[in-house]
C-alpha positions as CSV (number, residue, x, y, z in Angstrom):
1,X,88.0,92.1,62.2
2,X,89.1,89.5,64.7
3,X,87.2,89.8,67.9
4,X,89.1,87.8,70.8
5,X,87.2,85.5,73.3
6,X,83.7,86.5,71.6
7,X,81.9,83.5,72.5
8,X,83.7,83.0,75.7
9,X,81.5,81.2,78.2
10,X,83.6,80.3,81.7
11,X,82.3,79.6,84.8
12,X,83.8,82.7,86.8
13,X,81.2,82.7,89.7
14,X,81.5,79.2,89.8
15,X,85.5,79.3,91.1
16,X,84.6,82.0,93.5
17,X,85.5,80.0,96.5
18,X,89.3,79.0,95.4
19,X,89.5,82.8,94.4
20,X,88.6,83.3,98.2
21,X,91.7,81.0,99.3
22,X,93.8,82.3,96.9
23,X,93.4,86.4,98.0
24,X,93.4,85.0,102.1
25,X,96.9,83.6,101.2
26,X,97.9,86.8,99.6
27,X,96.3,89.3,102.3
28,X,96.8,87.4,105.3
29,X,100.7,87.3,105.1
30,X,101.0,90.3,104.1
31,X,98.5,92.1,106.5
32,X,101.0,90.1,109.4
33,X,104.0,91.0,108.3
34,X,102.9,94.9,107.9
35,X,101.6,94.6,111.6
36,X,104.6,93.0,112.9
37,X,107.6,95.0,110.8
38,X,105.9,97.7,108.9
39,X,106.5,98.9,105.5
40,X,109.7,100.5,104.1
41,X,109.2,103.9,104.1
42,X,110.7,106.8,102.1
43,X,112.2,109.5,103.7
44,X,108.9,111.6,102.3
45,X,107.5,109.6,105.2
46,X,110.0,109.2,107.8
47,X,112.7,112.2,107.6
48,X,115.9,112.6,106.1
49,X,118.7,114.8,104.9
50,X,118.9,116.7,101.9
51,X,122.3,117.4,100.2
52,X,122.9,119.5,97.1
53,X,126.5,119.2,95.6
54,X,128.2,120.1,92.1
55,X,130.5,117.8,89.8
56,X,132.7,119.4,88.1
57,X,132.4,117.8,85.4
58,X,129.3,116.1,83.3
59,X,128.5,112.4,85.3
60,X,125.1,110.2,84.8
61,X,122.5,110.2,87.6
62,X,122.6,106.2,87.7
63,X,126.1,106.3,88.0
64,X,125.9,108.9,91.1
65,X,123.1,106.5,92.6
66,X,125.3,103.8,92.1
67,X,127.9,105.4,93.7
68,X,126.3,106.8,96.6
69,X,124.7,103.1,97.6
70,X,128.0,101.4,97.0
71,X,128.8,104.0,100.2
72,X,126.4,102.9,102.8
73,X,123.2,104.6,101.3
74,X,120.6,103.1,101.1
75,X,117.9,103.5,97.9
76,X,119.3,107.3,97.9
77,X,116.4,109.9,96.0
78,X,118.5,111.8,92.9
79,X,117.3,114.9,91.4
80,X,119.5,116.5,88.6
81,X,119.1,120.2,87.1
82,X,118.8,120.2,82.9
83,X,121.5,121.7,81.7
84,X,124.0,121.7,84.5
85,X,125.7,119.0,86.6
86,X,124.3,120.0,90.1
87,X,122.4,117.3,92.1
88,X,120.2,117.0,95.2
89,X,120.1,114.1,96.7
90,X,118.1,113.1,99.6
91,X,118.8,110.3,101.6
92,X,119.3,108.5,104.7
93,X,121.5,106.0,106.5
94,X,119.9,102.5,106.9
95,X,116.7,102.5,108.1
96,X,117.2,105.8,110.3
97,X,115.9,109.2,109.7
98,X,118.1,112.3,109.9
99,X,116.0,114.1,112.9
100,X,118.8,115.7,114.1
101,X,121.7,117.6,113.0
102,X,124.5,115.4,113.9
103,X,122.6,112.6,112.3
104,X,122.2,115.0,108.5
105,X,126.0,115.9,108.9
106,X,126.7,112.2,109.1
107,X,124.6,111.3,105.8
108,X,126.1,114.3,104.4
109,X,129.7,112.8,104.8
110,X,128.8,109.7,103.2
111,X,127.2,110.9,100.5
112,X,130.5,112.9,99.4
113,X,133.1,110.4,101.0
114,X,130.9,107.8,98.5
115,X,131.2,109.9,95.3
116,X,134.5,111.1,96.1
117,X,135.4,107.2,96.5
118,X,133.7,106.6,92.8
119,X,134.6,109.7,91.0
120,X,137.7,111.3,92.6
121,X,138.6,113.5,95.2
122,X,137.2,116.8,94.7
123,X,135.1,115.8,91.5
124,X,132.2,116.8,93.5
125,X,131.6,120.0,95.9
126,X,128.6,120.3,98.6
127,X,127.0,123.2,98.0
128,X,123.8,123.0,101.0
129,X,122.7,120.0,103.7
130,X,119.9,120.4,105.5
131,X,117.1,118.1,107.5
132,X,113.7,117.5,106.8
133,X,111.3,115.9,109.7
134,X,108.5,113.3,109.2
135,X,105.4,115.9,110.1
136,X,105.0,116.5,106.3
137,X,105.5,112.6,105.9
138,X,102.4,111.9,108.4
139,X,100.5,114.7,106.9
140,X,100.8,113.0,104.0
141,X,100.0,109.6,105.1
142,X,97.0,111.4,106.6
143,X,95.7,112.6,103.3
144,X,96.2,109.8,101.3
145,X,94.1,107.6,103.7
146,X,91.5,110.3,103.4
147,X,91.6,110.5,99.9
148,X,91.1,106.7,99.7
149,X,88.1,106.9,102.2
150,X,86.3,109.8,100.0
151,X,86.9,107.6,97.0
152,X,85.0,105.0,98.8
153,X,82.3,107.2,99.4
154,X,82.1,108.8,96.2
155,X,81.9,105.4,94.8
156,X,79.0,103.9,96.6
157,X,76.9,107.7,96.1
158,X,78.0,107.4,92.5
159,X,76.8,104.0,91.8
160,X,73.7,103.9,94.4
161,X,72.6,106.9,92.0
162,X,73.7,105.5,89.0
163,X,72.4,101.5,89.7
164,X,71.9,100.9,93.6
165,X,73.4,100.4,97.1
166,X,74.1,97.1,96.4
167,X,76.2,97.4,93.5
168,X,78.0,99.9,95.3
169,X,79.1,98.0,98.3
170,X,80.2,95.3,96.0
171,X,82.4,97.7,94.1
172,X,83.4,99.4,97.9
173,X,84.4,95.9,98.9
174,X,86.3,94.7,95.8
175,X,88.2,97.4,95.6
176,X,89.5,97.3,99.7
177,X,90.5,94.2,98.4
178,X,92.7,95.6,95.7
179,X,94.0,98.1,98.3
180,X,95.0,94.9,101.2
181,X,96.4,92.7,97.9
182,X,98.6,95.5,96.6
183,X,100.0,96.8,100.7
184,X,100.7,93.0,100.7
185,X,102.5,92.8,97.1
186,X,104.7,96.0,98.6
187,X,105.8,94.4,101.7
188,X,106.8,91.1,99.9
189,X,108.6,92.9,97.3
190,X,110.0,95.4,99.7
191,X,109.4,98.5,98.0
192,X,110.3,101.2,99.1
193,X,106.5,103.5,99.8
194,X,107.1,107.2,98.4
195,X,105.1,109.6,97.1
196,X,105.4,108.1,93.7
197,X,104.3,104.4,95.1
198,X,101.4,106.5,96.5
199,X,100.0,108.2,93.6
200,X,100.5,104.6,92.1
201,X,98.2,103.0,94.9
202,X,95.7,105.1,93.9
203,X,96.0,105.1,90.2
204,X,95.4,101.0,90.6
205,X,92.1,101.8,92.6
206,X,90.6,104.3,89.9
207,X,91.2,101.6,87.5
208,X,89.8,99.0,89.4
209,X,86.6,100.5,89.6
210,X,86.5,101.6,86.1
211,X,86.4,98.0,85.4
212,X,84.4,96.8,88.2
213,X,81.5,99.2,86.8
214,X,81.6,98.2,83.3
215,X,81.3,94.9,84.3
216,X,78.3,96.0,86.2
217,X,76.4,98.2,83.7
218,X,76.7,94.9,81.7
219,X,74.9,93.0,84.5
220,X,72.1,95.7,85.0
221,X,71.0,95.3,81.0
222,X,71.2,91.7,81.1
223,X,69.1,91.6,84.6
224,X,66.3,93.5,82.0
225,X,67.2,91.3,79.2
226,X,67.1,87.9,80.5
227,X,64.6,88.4,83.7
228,X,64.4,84.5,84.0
229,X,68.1,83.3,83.8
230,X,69.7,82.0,87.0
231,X,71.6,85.3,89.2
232,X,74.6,83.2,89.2
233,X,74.7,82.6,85.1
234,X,73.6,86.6,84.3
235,X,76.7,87.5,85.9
236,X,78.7,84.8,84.5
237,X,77.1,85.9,81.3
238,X,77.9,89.5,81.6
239,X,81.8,88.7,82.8
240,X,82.4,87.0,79.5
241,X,80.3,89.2,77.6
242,X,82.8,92.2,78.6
243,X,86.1,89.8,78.4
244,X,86.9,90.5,75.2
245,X,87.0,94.5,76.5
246,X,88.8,93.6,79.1
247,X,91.4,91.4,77.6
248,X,92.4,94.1,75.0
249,X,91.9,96.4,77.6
250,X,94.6,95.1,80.1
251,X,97.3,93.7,77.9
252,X,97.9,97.2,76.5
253,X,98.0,98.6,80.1
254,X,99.8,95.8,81.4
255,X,102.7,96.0,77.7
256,X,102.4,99.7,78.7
257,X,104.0,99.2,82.4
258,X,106.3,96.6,81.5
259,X,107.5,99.1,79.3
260,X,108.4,101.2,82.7
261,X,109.2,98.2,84.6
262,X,112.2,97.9,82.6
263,X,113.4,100.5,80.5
264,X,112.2,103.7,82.6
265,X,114.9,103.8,85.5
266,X,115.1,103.0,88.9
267,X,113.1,106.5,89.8
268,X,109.8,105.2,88.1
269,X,110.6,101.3,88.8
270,X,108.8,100.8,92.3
271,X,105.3,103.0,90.2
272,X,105.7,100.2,87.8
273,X,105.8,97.3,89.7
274,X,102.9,98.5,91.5
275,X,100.7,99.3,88.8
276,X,101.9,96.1,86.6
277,X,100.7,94.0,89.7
278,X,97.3,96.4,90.3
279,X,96.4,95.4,86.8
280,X,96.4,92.1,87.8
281,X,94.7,92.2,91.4
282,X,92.4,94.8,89.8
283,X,90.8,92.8,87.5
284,X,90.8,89.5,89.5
285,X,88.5,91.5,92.1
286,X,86.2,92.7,89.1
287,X,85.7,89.2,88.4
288,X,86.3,87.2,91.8
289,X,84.8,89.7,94.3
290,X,82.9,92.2,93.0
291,X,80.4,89.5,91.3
292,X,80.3,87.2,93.8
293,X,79.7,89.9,96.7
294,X,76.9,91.2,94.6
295,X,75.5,88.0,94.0
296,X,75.7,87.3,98.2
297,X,74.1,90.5,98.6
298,X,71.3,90.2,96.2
299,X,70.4,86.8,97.9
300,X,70.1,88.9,101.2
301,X,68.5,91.9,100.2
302,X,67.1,91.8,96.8
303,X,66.8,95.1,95.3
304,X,64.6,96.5,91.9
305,X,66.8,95.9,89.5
306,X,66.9,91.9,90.3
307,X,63.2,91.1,88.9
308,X,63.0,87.8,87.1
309,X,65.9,86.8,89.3
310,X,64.4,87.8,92.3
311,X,62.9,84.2,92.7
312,X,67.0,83.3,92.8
313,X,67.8,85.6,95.6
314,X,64.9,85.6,98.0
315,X,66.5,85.0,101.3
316,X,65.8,81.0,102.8
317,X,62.7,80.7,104.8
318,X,60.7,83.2,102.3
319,X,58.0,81.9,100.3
320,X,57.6,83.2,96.7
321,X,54.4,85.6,96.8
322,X,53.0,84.4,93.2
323,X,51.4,81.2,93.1
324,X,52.3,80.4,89.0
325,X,53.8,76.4,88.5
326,X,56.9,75.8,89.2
327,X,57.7,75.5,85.6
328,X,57.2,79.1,84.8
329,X,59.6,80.1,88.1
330,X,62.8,80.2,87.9
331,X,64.6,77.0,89.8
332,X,67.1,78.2,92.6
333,X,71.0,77.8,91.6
334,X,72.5,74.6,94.0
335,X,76.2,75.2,95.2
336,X,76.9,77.9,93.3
């Protein structure tokens, strides 16, 4: 059996500092631009109208969408009923919610004036308009920050149980970073955030730290393995020691999303780009943040599980306690 990358030996930690450029010029930008303009909200979010209508005969949800944005409306939300040709559709005009009921009569009109435009006077019938407000958006903004900050939590109890503190701020840490790199990916791709980009968001951080802590169970048997190897080189060892894993592991994730990039539909589209690019970011920060952190960490406050190494990550100014030659200690990394 052919076992890809099994005697890989790269110098991850070693490129940590260009990774560090590299996510600043990713974050940054993206953080400004969210401050300055925001992100483009759904109308889950912001408020809209909802309008059901009726075709008389059978028609193709991409070709209603199609229509409907060829009117004036903008990234319109389609729902169709199996077995009949009745659709709700909920939309808005531009970049402004429906909050009022002039406002939903006006979206209303569009959205028939724009089929009736595409498919023919009275091809399609309105059957109910009504307006939804943002409260539920905001509540739901509201929860999915929460839910985001008890996965945090959860994380560092889990893995200060499972290995210690440290580890767990490491993983804390690295996966903010997948949460900043992924808000900024949105923004410059101008995705439109719904529900759907949501429960994307927060698929990409569960599989973030999925990888993050196989990458540090590997680290915790090789700090018992090899007690006198260099902190920087254990976890370069235990990177390429779970590579080929993760190679296999996120090409048939990532061949699985492209799949939904481009054959699944507009509807699943924005979920796809976001978890195609989570992938990515996601396992760049198991590798380019979460090590490195740990190892900054470890230098600071050396923990239990850092024993032969410990001689590696005793903070400057601290004198080893044993007195054996320098021969049998373990020499401190230099500008690594």
């Amino acid at each position: 059996m052919i076992r890809l990358f099994a005697n890989a030996n790269y110098d991850f930690i070693g490129l940590r500092r260009i990774a560090y450029v590299l996510t600043a010029m990713v974050i940054i930008p993206g953080m400004l631009m969210i401050a300055f303009t925001g992100l483009n909200y759904s109308i889950e979010f912001t408020g809209g109208t909802v309008v059901q209508v009726l075709a008389k005969r059978p028609v193709d949800v991409a070709e209603v969408r199609a229509a409907i944005e060829a009117g004036g409306v903008k990234q319109p939300e389609i729902t169709s009923f199996r077995g009949t040709n009745e659709f709700v559709v909920r939309a808005r005009l531009g970049n402004v919610a429906a909050t009022d009921e002039h406002t939903a009569q006006r979206t209303a009109d569009s959205v028939t004036a724009a089929l009736d435009r595409h498919f023919g006077a009275g091809t399609f019938t309105l059957r109910h308009r009504e307006v939804i407000g943002p409260k539920v958006g905001g509540e739901l903004r509201t929860k999915a920050i929460l839910a985001i900050l008890l996965s945090f939590l959860a994380t560092l109890v889990y893995l200060a149980f499972r290995f210690e503190w440290r580890f767990g701020v490491a993983a804390v840490l690295a996966t903010a970073h997948d949460i900043f790199t992924t808000l900024a990916f949105i923004k410059y791709m101008n995705l439109e955030v719904s529900l759907v980009v949501v429960s994307a968001i927060l698929a990409v951080v569960g599989y973030s730290l999925n990888d993050t802590i196989i990458i540090f169970d590997r680290t915790r048997e090789n700090l018992h393995k090899y007690k006198r190897e260099d902190l920087a080189d254990l976890l370069n060892r235990s990177i390429n020691e779970t590579l080929p894993r993760s190679i296999l592991t996120h090409s048939t994730a990532l061949a699985t999303t492209l799949a939904l990039l481009f054959f699944a539909g507009e509807v699943i589209r924005p979920f796809a780009w976001v978890m195609a690019f989570g992938i990515f970011t996601g396992t760049f920060s198991s590798i380019y943040i979460a090590a490195p952190v740990l190892m900054i960490i470890e230098k600071r406050w050396p923990g239990r599980d850092v024993r032969g190494v410990k001689a590696h990550v005793m903070p400057a100014g601290h004198a080893p306690m044993s007195s054996a030659p320098a021969s049998v200690g373990i020499r401190v990394p230099g500008g690594r």
